[in-house]
C-alpha positions as CSV (number, residue, x, y, z in Angstrom):
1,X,120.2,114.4,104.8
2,X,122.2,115.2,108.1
3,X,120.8,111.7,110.1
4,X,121.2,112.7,113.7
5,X,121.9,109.6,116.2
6,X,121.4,109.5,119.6
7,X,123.2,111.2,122.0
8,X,125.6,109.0,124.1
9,X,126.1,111.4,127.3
10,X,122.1,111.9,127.6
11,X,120.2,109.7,129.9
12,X,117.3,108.0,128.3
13,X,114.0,107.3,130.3
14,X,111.9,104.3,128.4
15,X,108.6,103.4,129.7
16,X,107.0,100.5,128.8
17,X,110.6,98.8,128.5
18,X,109.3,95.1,129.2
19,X,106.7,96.0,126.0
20,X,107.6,95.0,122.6
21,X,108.9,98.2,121.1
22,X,110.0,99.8,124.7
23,X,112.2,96.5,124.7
24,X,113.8,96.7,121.2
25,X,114.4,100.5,121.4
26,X,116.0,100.2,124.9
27,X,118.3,97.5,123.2
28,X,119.1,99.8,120.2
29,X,119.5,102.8,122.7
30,X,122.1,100.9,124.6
31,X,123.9,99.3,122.1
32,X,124.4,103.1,121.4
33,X,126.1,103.3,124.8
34,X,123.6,105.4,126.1
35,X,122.1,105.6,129.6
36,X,118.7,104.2,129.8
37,X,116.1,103.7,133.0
38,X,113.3,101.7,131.8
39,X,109.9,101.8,133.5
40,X,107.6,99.0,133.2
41,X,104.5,97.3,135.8
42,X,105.0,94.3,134.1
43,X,101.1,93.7,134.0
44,X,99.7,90.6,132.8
45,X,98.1,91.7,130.2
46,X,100.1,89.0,128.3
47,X,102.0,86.5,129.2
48,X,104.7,87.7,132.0
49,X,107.4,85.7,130.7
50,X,107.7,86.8,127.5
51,X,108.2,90.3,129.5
52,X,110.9,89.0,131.3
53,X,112.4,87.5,128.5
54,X,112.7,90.9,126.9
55,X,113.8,92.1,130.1
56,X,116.7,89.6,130.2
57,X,118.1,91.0,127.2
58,X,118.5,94.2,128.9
59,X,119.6,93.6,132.2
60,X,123.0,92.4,131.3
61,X,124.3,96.1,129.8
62,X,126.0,98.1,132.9
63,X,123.9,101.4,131.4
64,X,120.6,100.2,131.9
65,X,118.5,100.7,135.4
66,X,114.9,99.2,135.4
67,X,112.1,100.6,137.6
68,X,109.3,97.8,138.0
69,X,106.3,101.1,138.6
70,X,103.3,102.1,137.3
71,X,103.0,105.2,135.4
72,X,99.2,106.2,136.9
73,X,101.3,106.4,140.3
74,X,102.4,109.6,140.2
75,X,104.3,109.8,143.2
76,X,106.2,107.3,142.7
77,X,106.8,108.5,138.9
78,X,107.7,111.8,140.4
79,X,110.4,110.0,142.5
80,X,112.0,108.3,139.2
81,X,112.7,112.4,137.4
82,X,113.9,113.4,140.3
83,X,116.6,111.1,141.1
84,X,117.0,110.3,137.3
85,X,116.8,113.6,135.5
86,X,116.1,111.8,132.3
87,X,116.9,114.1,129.0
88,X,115.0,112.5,126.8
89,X,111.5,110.5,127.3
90,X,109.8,108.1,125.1
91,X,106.7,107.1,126.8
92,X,105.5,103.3,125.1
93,X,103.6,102.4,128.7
94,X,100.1,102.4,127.5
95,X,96.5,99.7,127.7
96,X,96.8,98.4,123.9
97,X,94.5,97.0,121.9
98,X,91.6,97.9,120.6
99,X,88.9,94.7,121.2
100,X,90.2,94.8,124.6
101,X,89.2,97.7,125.3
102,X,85.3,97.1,124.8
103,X,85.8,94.7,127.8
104,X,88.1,96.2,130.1
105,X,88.0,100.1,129.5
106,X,89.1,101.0,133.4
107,X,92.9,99.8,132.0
108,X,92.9,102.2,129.1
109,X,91.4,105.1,131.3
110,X,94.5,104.7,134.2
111,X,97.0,104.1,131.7
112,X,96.4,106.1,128.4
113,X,94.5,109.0,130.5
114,X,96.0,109.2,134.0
115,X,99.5,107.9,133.1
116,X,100.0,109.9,130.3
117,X,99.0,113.1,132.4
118,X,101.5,111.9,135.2
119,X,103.7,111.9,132.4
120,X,103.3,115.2,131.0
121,X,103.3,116.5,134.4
122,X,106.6,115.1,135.1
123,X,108.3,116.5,132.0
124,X,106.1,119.8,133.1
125,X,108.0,119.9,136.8
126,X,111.9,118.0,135.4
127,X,111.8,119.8,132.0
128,X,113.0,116.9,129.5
129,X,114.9,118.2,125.6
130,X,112.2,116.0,124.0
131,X,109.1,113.9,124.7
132,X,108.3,110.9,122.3
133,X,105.0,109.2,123.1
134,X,102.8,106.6,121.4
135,X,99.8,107.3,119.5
136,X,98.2,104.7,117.2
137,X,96.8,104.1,113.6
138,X,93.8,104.1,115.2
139,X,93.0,107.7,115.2
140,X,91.9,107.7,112.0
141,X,89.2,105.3,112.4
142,X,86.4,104.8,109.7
143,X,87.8,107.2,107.5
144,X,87.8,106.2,104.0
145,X,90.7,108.2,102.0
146,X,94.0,106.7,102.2
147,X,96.9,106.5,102.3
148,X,96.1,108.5,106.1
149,X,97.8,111.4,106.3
150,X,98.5,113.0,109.4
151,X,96.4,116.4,108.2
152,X,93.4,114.1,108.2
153,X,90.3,115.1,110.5
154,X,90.3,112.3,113.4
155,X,87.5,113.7,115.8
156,X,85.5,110.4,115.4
157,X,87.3,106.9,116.5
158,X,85.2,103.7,116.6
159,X,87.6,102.5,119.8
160,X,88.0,103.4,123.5
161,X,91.4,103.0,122.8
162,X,91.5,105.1,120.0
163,X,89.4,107.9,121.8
164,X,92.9,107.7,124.3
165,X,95.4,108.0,121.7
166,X,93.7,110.9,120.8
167,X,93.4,112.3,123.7
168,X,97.0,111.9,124.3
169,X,97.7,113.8,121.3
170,X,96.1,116.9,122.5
171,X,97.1,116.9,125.9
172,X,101.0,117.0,124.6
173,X,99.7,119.5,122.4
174,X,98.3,121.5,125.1
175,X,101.4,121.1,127.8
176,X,103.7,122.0,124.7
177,X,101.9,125.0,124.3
178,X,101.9,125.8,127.8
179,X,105.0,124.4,129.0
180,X,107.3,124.9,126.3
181,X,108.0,121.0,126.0
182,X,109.2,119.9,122.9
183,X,106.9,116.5,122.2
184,X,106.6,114.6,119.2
185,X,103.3,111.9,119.0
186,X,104.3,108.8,116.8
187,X,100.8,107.1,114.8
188,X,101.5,103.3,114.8
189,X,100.8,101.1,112.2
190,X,100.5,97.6,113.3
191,X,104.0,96.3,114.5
192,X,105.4,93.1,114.3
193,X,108.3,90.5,114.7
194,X,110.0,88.1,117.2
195,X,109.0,88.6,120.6
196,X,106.1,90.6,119.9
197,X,102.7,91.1,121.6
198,X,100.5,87.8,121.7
199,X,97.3,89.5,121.4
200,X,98.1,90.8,117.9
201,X,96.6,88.5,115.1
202,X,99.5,86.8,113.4
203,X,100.9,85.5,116.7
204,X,97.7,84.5,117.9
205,X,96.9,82.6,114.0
206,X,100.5,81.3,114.9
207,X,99.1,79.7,118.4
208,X,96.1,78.3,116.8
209,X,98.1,76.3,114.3
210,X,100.1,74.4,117.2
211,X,96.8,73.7,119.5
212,X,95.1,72.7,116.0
213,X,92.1,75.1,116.1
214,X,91.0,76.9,113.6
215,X,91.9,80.7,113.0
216,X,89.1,83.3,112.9
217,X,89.5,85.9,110.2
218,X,86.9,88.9,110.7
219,X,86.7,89.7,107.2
220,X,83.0,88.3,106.3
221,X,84.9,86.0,104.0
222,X,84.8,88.7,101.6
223,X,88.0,88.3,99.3
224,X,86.9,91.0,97.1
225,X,86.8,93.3,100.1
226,X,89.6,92.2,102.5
227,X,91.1,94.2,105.3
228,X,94.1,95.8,104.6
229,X,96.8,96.4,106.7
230,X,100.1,98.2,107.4
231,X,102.0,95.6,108.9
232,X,105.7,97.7,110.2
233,X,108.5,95.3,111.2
234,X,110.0,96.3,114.8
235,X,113.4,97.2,113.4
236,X,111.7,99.5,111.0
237,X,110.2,101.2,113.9
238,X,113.0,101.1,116.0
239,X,115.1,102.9,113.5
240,X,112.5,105.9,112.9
241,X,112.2,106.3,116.6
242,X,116.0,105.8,117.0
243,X,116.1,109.0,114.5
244,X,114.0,111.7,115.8
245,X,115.4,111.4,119.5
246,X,117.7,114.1,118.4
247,X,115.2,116.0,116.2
248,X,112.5,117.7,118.4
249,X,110.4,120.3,117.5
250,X,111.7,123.2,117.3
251,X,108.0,125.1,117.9
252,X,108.4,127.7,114.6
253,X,104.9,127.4,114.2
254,X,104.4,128.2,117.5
255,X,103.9,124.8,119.2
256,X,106.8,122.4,119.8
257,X,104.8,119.2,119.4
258,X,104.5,117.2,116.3
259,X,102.6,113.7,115.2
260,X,103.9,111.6,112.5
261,X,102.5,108.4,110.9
262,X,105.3,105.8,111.4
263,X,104.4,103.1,108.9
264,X,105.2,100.9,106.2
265,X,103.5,103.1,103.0
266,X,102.5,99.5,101.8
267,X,99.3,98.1,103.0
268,X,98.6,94.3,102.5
269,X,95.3,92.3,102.3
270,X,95.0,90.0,105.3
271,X,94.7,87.1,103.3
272,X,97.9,88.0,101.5
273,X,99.6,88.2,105.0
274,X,98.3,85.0,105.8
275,X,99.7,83.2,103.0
276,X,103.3,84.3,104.1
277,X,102.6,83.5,107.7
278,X,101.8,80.2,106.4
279,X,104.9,80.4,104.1
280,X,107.0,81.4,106.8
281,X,106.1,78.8,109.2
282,X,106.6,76.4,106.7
283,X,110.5,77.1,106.3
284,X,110.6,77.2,109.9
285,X,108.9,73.8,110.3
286,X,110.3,72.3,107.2
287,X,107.3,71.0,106.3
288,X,103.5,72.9,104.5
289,X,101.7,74.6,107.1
290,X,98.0,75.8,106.0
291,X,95.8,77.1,109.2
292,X,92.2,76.1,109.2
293,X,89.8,78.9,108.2
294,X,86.9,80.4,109.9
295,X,85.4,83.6,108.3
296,X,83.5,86.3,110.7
297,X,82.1,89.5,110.5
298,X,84.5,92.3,111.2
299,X,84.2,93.6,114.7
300,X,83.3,96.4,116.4
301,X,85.8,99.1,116.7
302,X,88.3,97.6,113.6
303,X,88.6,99.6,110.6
304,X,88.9,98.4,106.9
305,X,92.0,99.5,105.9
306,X,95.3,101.1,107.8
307,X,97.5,102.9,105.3
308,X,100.4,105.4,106.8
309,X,101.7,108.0,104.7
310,X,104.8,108.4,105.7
311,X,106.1,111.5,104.1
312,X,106.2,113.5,106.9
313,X,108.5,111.5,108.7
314,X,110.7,110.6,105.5
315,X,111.4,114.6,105.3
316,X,111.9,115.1,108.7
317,X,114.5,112.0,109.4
318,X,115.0,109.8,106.3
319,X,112.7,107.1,107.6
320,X,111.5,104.5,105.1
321,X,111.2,101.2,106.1
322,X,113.3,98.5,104.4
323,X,111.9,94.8,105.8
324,X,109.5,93.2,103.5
325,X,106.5,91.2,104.8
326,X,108.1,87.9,104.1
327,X,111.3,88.5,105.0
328,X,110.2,89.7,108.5
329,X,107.5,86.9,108.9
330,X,110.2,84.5,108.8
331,X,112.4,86.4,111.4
332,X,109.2,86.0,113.7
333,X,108.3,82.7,112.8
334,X,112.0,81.0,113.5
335,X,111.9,83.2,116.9
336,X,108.5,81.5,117.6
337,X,109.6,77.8,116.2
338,X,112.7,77.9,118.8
339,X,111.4,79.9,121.5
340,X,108.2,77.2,122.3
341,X,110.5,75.0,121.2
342,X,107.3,73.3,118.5
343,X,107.7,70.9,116.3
């Protein structure tokens, strides 16, 4: 397979680029000595200054320009096309999370629904070669078959959030259809590693350990009927993302837009994970770390199992992910050891 790489003389807009995967892809994208502009509000969400700190990684390379906006401004979005022109756009700005979104669903409605639309609107009015945009694993919501494919019927999510990642998807498919612009939706499958979001549940069972409180684990307790999961490690995720910049759709079945399942193909029980987060923190630590247990009903909104087939995305750019769960549990855990600086 002809793997296509980015292209050098194109200028790359990133939103989102203080996020976890907007950060590492603006990274990649630049150590490609391409031009990127990344576009973050820097909400806080999360903690800021793990933001920043992303941000500081990027700031240094001469062909990087951040924008601190907000992508439900569209004026001010507007602006940024105009004097930037970007070629390519990969829009990773979005309200994430799914429990979060049960308390606070104004975020996910401006963001996901309004920004997205400024978005597409933009592309619409400064036509763009391709538009990459996040959509999420949790699309799919209750259903039972796996491994998800990307055929599957997803018309009934259990999530806010997940009602706006699917309504992302059919608004590109709509402005493709209309506007002739190539866009390509990418499904999620829980992403993690250093410097990642501290609402997902490893970092957060990784903050409970140090402060000595027990971790909660929505499961019922029920070992014979654990969650699964398709935990992706960034650099996986970077490098399919990395990969289809070049490759939009080319509209032969009469719509340029495409969504692919970007996953691991390899779903683990959450206990399972949890044994090589405690692994991993002990090589870190030097010493045996085991978290204290609390087991809960599963929540509202989360879904049994996330399993990605990925053979869409394999055909169309080669992706399969190499990292495996231990290995990239320890990358995060050393990251999290020195940057708190715990003992």
């Amino acid at each position: 397979m002809n793997i296509k790489t980015p292209d050098s003389s194109k200028t790359y807009l990133v939103t989102g680029a203080a996020g976890f995967i907007g950060s590492f892809l603006a990274k990649r994208l630049l150590d490609r000595n391409c031009r990127v502009v990344g576009l973050d509000n820097v909400n806080d969400y999360y903690d800021v200054r793990l933001k920043e700190t992303r941000l500081e990684q990027l700031t240094p390379y001469d062909n990087f320009t951040f924008i601190k906006a907000d992508i439900a401004e569209k004026d001010g979005l507007m602006e940024v096309f105009e004097e930037y022109k970007p070629d390519v756009v990969v829009n990773l700005a979005a309200q994430a999370g799914v429990r979060y979104s049960i308390e606070n669903p104004d975020a996910y409605i401006q963001s996901n629904l309004i920004g997205f639309y400024n978005i597409l609107e933009a592309c619409r009015h400064y036509p763009v070669d391709h538009l990459i945009y996040a959509s999420s694993s949790s699309v799919y919501g209750a259903n039972k078959k796996v491994p998800f494919e990307e055929t599957d019927f997803v018309d009934n999510p259990v999530s806010l959030y997940a009602s706006t990642k699917k309504s992302n998807e059919l608004m590109a498919h709509t402005y493709s259809h209309l506007y002739k612009i190539p866009a390509t939706g990418l499904r999620f499958f829980t992403v993690y590693g250093p410097m990642g979001r501290p609402d997902m549940a490893y970092f957060g069972f990784t903050d409970k350990y140090f402060t000595g409180e027990p971790i909660k684990i929505f499961n019922n307790g029920d070992f014979e009927n654990d969650l699964y999961r398709d935990f992706t490690y960034i650099d996986d995720i970077i490098t399919g993302i990395e990969r289809l910049v070049s490759v939009p759709p080319n509209g032969e079945d009469g719509v340029a837009h495409k969504v692919f399942n970007i996953g691991n193909n390899s779903p683990e029980r959450l206990m399972t994970f949890i044994g090589a987060l405690e692994q991993a923190l002990s090589k870190a630590l030097g010493k045996e770390v085991e978290f204290k247990k609390e087991f809960e009903p599963i929540k509202p909104g989360d879904v049994p199992a996330t399993y990605a087939s990925t053979t869409l995305l394999q055909e169309a750019v080669g992706f399969k992910p190499e990292t495996s769960i231990e290995e990239g549990l320890e990358r995060f855990a050393e990251w999290y050891v020195g940057y708190y600086g715990v003992k």
